[in-house]
C-alpha positions in Angstrom: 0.0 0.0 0.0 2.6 2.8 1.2 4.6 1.6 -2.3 1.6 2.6 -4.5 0.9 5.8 -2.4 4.7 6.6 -3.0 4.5 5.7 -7.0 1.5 7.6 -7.4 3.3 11.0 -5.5 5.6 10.9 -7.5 3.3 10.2 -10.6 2.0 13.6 -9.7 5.6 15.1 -8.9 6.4 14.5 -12.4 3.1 15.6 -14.0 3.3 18.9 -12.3 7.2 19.3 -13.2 6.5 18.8 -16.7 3.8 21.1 -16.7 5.4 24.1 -14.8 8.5 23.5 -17.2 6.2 23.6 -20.5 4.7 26.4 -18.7 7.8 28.5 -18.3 9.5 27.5 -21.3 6.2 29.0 -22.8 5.6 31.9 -21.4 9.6 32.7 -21.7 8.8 32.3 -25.5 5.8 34.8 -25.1 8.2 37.8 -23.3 7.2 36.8 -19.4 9.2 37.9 -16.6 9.8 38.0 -13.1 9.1 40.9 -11.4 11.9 40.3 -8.1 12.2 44.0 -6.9 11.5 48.0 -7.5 13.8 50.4 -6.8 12.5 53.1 -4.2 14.0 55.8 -6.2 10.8 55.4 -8.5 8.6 57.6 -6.0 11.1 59.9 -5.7 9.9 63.4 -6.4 12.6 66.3 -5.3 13.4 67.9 -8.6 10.2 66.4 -10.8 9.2 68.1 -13.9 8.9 70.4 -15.9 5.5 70.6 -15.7 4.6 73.4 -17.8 0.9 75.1 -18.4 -0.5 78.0 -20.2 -2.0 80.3 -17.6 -3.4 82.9 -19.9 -2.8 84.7 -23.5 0.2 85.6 -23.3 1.6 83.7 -19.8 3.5 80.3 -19.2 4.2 79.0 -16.0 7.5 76.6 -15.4 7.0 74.1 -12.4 8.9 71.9 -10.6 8.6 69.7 -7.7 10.8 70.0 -4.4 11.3 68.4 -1.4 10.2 64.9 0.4 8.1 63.0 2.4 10.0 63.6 5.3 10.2 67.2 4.8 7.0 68.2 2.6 6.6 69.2 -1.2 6.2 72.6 -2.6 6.5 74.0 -6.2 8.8 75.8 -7.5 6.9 77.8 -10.5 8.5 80.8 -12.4 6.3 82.5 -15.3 7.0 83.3 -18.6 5.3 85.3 -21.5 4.7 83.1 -24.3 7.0 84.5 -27.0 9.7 83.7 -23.8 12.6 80.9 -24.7 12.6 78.7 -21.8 15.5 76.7 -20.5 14.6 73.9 -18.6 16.1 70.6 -17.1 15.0 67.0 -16.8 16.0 65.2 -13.8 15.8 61.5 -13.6 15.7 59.9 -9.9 17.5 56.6 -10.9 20.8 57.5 -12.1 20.7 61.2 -10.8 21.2 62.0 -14.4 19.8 65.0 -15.8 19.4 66.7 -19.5 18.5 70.5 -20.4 16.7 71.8 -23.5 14.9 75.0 -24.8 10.8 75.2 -24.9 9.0 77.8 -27.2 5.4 77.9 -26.6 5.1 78.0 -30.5 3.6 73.9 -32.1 3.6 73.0 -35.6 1.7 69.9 -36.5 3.9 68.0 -38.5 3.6 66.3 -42.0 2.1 63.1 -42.9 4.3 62.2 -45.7 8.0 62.0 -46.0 10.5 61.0 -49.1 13.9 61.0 -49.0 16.5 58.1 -49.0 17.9 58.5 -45.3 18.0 55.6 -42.7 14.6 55.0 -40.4 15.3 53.4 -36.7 11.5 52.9 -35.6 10.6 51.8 -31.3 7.4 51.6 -30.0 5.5 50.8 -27.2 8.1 52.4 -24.5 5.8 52.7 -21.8 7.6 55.5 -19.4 11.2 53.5 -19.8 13.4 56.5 -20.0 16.7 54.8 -19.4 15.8 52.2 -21.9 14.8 54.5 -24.3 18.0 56.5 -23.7 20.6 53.8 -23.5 19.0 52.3 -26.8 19.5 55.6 -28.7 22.9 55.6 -27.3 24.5 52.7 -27.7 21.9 52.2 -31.7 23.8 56.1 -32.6 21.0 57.5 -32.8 22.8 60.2 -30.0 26.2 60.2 -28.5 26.7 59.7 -24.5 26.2 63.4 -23.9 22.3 63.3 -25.9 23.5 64.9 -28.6 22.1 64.3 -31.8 24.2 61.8 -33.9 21.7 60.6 -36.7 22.3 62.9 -39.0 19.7 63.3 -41.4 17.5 60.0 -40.4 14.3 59.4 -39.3 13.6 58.5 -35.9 10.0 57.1 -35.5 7.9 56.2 -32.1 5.0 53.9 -32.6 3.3 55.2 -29.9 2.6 54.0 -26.1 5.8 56.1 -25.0 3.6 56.6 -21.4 1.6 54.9 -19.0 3.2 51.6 -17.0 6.2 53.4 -16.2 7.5 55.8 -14.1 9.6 57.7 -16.3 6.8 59.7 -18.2 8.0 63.0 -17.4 11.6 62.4 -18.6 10.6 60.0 -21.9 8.1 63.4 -22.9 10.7 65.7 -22.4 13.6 63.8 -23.9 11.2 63.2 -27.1 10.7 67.2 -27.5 14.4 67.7 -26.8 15.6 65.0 -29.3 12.8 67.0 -32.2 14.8 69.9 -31.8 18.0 68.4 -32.1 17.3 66.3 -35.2 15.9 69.4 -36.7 19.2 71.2 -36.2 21.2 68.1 -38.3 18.4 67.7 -40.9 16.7 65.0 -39.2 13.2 64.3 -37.8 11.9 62.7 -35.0 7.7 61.5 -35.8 5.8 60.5 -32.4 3.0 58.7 -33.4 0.6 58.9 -31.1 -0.7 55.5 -29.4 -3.9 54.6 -27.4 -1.7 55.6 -24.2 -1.5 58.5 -24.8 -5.0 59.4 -26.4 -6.2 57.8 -23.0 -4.2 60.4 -20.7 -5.8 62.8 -22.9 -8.9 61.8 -22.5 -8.4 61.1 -18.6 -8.6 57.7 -18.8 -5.6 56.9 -16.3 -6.4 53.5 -15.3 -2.7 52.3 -16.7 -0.9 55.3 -14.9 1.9 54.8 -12.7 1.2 56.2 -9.0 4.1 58.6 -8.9 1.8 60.8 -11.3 -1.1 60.9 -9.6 0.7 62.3 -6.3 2.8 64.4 -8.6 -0.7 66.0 -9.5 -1.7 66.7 -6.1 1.3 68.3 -5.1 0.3 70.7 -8.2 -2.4 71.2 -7.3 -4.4 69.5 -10.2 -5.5 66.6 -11.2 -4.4 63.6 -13.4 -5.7 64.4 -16.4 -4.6 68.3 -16.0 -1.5 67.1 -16.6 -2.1 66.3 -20.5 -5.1 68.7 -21.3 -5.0 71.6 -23.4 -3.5 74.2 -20.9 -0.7 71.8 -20.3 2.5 72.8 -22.9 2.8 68.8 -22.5 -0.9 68.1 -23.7 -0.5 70.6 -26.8 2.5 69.5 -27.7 1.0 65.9 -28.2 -2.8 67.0 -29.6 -0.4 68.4 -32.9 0.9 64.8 -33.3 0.0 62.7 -36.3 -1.7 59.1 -35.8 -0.4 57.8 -38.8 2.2 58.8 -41.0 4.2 57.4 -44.2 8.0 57.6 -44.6 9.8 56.5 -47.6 7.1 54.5 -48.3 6.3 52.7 -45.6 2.9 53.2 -43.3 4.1 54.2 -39.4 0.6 53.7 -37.1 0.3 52.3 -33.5 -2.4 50.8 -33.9 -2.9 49.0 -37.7 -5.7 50.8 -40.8 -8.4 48.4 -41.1 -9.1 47.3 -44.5 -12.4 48.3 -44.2 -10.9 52.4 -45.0 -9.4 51.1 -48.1 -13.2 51.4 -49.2 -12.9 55.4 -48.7 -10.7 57.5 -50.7 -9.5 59.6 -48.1 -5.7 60.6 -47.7 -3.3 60.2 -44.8 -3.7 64.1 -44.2 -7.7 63.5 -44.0 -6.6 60.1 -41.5 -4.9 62.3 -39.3 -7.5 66.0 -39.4 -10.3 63.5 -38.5 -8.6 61.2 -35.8 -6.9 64.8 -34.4 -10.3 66.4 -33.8 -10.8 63.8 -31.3 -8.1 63.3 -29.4 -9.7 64.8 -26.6 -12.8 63.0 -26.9 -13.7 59.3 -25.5 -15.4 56.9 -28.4 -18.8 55.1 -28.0 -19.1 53.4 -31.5 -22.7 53.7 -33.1 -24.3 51.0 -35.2 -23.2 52.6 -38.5 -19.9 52.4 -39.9 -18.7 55.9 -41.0 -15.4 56.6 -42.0 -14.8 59.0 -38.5 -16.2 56.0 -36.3 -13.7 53.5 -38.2 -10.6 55.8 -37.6 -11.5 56.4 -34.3 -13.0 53.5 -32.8 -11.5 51.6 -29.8 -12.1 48.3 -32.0 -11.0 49.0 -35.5 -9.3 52.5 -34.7 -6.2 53.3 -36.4 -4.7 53.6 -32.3 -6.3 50.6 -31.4 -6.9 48.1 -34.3 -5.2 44.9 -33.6 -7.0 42.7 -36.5 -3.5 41.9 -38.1 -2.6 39.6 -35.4 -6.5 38.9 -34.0 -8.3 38.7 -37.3 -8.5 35.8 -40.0 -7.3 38.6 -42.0 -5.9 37.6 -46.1 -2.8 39.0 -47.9 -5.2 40.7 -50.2 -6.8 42.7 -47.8 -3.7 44.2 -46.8 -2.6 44.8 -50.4 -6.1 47.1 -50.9 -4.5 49.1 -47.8 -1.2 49.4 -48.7 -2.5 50.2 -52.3 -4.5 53.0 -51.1 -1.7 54.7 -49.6 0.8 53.8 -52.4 2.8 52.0 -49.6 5.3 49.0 -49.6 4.4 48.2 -45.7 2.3 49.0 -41.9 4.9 49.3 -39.3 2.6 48.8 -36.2 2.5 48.8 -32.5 0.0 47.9 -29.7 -0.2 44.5 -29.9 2.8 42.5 -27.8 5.2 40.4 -30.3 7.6 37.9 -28.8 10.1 39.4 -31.1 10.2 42.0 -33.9 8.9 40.1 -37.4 7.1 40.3 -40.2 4.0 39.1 -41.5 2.0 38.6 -44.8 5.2 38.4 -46.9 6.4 41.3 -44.9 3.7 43.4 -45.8 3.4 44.4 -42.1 5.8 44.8 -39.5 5.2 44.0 -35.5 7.1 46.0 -33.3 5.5 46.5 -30.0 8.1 44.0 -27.7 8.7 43.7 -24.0 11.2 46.7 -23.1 13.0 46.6 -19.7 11.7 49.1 -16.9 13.8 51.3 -15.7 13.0 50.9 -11.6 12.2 47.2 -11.6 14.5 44.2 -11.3 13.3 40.9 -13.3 14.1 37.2 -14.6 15.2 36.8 -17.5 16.6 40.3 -18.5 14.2 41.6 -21.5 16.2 42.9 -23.8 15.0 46.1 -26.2 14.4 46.0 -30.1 13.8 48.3 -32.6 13.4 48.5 -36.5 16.3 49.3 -38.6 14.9 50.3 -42.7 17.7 51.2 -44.8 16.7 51.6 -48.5 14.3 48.2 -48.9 16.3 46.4 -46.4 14.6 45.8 -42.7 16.5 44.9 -39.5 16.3 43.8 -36.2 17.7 46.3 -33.9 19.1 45.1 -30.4 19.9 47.4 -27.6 23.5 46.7 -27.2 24.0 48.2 -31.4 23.7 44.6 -33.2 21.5 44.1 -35.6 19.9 40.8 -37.5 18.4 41.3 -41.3 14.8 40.6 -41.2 
C-alpha cells in the first residue's frame, strides 16, 4: 500500500514538473518575466518636472517639484510670456542623471508624408522607460553619451505608447521634445506617433498610470488628467501629433488601418485631421460604420486596431491598404510580439516587444528591439548596437 501511495506522489511530482516547465518554457517564448524588486527611487519626487501650463494669453508658467516626504513638497513655479525661450532641465531619480533643453510655446503639427533616402530606426511601445529608451538611442547612434544628436539626417519614428506603465513619463516626454529639436538642427526628424496611451491620458482615462503621477498631480495642485489637457504645454505639444504617417514609403501607425478604410478614398492628411479632432474625446461606436467611427473607434481605430494579429485577415486585404496609400508596408504597435517580425510576406511589420523598466528588477533580462529600414532592407535592432536582417 505505502509503495503505491509513494509511486502515485511521484506520478504527480512529475506531471506537475513537466507542466510548470512547458509552462515557463512558454511563457519565456511569449516575453514573461519575473518581477523580483522596484527600486525606491521610482517615488522619488525632489526635482520632478517640468510641468509646464498655459496660464493665460500671453503667460506660461514653469514648475517643478521640491522636497520629500520627510520634509514636505512645494513648487517651484516661475512665469513666462509666451513669445519667452525657456531653459529647462530633466532630472531622472535613478541614475541622478539629468538633461537640459529650450521650450517655445510656439507647435507646428507636423507632416504626414516624407521622401527621401535616409535611414529609419523605428521603437514603440516604451511605456515611461526613459533609461531604456535613452541607452538604446545611445548605444543604436542615434545620439552620442552626452544626448547629442548623432543621426544625422535619419528618421527617428515612435510607434506610440511612450507613457503609462512606467514611471519615467515625465523624462521620456521631455527627452522626445528635446531630441525633435535636435534632429531638426542636423536635418533629421523625430515622428511620435501617437498611441492609445497616450490618447487615454488625454482623455483622462488613467487607469494604466503609474502612481508617482497621480501624487505628482496633487502636489500641483491639479488633477491627473490636468496634466495632458490643453492648458498643459505637455498636452498641446501631443494634440499636434499625427496618428499615422508614411515615410519612404512605408505606413508608421500604432495601432494598424483596417481594411475596411481602403473602401474610402480619403488621404493620410484626411486620416490624421479627423482622428486629431478627437483626441480629446472618448469613443462610443454607433451602429453605423462611418469613416470617422472606423478611424477612431477603440475596436478597429487606427490607435487601437489589432485585427493583423487577432483577425483571420488575407494577404489581399492588406494589399487594398497598402495600395491605397501607395505604400510598400504598416509598421505597427500595440499588440505585444515575442520578437520584432514580419508578416504577410512582410507586408506588415510588428514591433511593439517587451522593453525593460527602468526601476524594476526581473528574470530573464528583457532585452530592447527596434526597427532598422535602410533603402528596402529591414533589420532587427538590439539594444546593445547589433542588428539581424529581417
Amino acid at each position: 500500500m505505502k509503495t503505491k501511495v509513494l509511486r502515485y506522489l511521484k506520478h504527480i511530482f512529475l506531471t506537475l514538473l513537466v507542466l510548470g516547465t512547458v509552462t515557463i518554457m512558454v511563457g519565456l517564448q511569449m516575453g514573461a518575466a519575473v518581477n523580483y524588486g522596484d527600486d525606491p527611487a521610482r517615488m522619488h519626487l525632489d526635482k520632478e518636472g517640468p510641468y509646464i501650463f498655459f496660464e493665460a494669453d500671453s503667460l506660461i508658467s514653469v514648475n517643478y517639484i521640491k522636497g520629500n516626504k520627510e520634509a514636505g513638497f512645494y513648487v517651484n513655479r516661475n512665469d513666462y510670456e509666451t513669445h519667452a525661450i525657456m531653459e529647462a532641465t530633466c532630472f531622472f531619480p535613478l541614475d541622478s542623471s539629468y538633461f537640459n533643453f529650450s521650450v517655445k510655446a510656439e507647435i507646428k503639427i507636423p507632416a504626414a508624408v516624407y521622401n527621401d533616402h535616409e535611414p529609419i530606426i523605428a521603437l514603440s511601445d516604451i511605456e515611461g522607460g526613459y533609461k531604456t529608451f535613452r541607452d538604446f538611442l545611445i548605444h543604436n547612434k542615434v545620439i552620442d553619451h552626452d544626448l547629442n544628436w548623432t543621426f544625422g539626417k535619419g528618421h527617428l519614428v515612435l510607434v506610440g505608447d511612450f507613457v503609462d506603465r512606467g514611471w519615467s513619463v515625465t523624462q521620456v516626454l521631455w527627452f522626445i521634445y528635446k531630441l525633435e529639436t535636435a534632429a531638426e538642427k542636423h536635418g533629421g526628424k523625430v515622428h511620435y506617433i501617437l498611441g492609445n496611451h497616450e490618447l487615454k491620458n488625454m482623455q483622462g482615462r488613467y487607469e494604466a498610470a503609474s502612481p508617482r503621477y497621480f501624487a505628482a498631480a496633487a502636489i500641483l495642485g491639479k488633477q491627473h488628467h490636468q496634466l495632458y489637457d490643453s492648458n498643459s504645454f505637455i498636452g498641446r505639444w501631443m494634440a499636434s501629433k499625427n496618428a499615422v504617417e508614411k515615410i519612404n514609403g512605408y505606413l508608421f501607425v500604432h495601432g494598424g488601418i483596417h481594411p475596411n478604410v481602403a473602401k474610402y478614398e480619403i488621404s493620410l492628411e484626411e486620416i490624421n485631421h479627423k482622428v486629431r479632432k478627437h483626441y480629446y474625446h472618448i469613443f462610443f461606436p454607433k451602429p453605423e460604420e462611418t469613416v470617422d467611427q472606423l478611424l477612431i473607434s477603440d475596436k478597429k481605430g487606427v490607435s487601437w486596431y489589432r485585427g493583423y494579429f487577432k483577425e483571420d485577415l488575407t494577404t489581399p486585404e492588406i494589399d487594398s491598404i497598402l495600395k491605397s496609400f501607395h505604400a510598400k508596408s504598416i509598421v505597427v504597435g500595440h499588440t505585444l510580439q515575442p520578437e520584432i517580425k514580419t508578416f504577410f510576406e512582410g507586408r506588415v511589420v510588428g514591433i511593439d516587444v517587451k522593453h525593460p523598466k527602468d526601476y524594476r528588477k526581473t528574470w530573464p533580462f528583457q532585452d530592447s528591439e527596434g526597427l532598422l529600414i535602410e533603402g528596402n532592407k529591414l533589420y532587427r535592432l538590439f539594444s546593445d548596437g547589433s542588428r539581424l536582417p529581417l
